[in-house]
N, C-alpha and C positions, 0 to 999 in steps of 0.2 A: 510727165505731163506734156499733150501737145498743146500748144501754142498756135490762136487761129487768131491772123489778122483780116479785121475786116470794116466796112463801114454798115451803121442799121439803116442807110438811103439803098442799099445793095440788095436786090431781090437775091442774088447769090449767096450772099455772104447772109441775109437775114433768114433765107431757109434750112442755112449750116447751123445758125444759133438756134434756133429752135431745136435743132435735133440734141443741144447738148445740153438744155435747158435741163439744171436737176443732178447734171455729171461732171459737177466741176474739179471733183478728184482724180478728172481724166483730161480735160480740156482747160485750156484759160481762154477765153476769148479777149482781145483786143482789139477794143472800138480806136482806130487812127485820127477818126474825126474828135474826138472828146479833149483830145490837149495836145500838143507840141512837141513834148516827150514821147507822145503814142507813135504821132505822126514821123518823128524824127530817125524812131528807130526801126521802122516801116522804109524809111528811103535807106537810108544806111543796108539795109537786108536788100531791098531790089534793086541798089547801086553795086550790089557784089557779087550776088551771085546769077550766074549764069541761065537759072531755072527760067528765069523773067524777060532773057532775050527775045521772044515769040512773043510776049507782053506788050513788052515797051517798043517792038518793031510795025504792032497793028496799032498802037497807041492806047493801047488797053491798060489799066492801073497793075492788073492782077491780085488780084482780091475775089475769093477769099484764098490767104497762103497759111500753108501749114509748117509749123517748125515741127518734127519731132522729136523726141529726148537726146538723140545723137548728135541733135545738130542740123540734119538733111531736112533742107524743106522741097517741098509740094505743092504743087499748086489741085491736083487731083482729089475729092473727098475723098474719094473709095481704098485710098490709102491709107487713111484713119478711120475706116470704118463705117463713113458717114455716105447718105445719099448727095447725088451731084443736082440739085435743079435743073428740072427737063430730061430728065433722063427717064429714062420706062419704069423705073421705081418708087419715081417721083409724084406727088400730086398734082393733079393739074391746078390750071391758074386758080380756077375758081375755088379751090376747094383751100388754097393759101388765102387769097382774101375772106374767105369764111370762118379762117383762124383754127379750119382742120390743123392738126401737129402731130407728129412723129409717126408719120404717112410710112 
């Protein structure tokens, strides 16, 4: 199972949920905003690993991140199979505020 951390204030991280919405024998999502535990184990991950250097140097959170089953995370959807927001495969703005899904 991957493992996506992310916040639902995140147009990024809310257009990743949407796509997994249904498929959670493939994904777990982790809301970091929801409790302390979430959040805790969110910095512990971007305090260690190297992925989040280009993150934390533009002062970006990096979210949404992907663990997958090996352990290796991601910061890239298209490595888990998912669309990236704003990308050409993407829907545009309007069509997310309009509650279009799995664009």
């Amino acid at each position: 199972m991957i493992k996506i951390y992310g916040l639902p204030t995140c147009p990024y991280c809310d257009y990743v949920h949407q796509q997994i919405e249904g498929r959670e024998d493939e994904f777990e999502y982790v809301n970091i905003g929801e409790n302390i535990r979430n959040m805790s184990a969110f910095i512990r991950l971007r305090d260690s690993n190297p992925i989040f250097e280009n993150s934390k140097r533009i002062g970006d959170v990096g979210i949404p991140a992907f663990v997958l089953e090996d352990g290796t995370v991601t910061l890239d959807p298209a490595e888990v199979g998912l669309v990236e927001y704003g990308s050409p495969a993407a829907c545009s703005i309007d069509d997310h505020k309009n509650g279009r899904k799995g664009c």
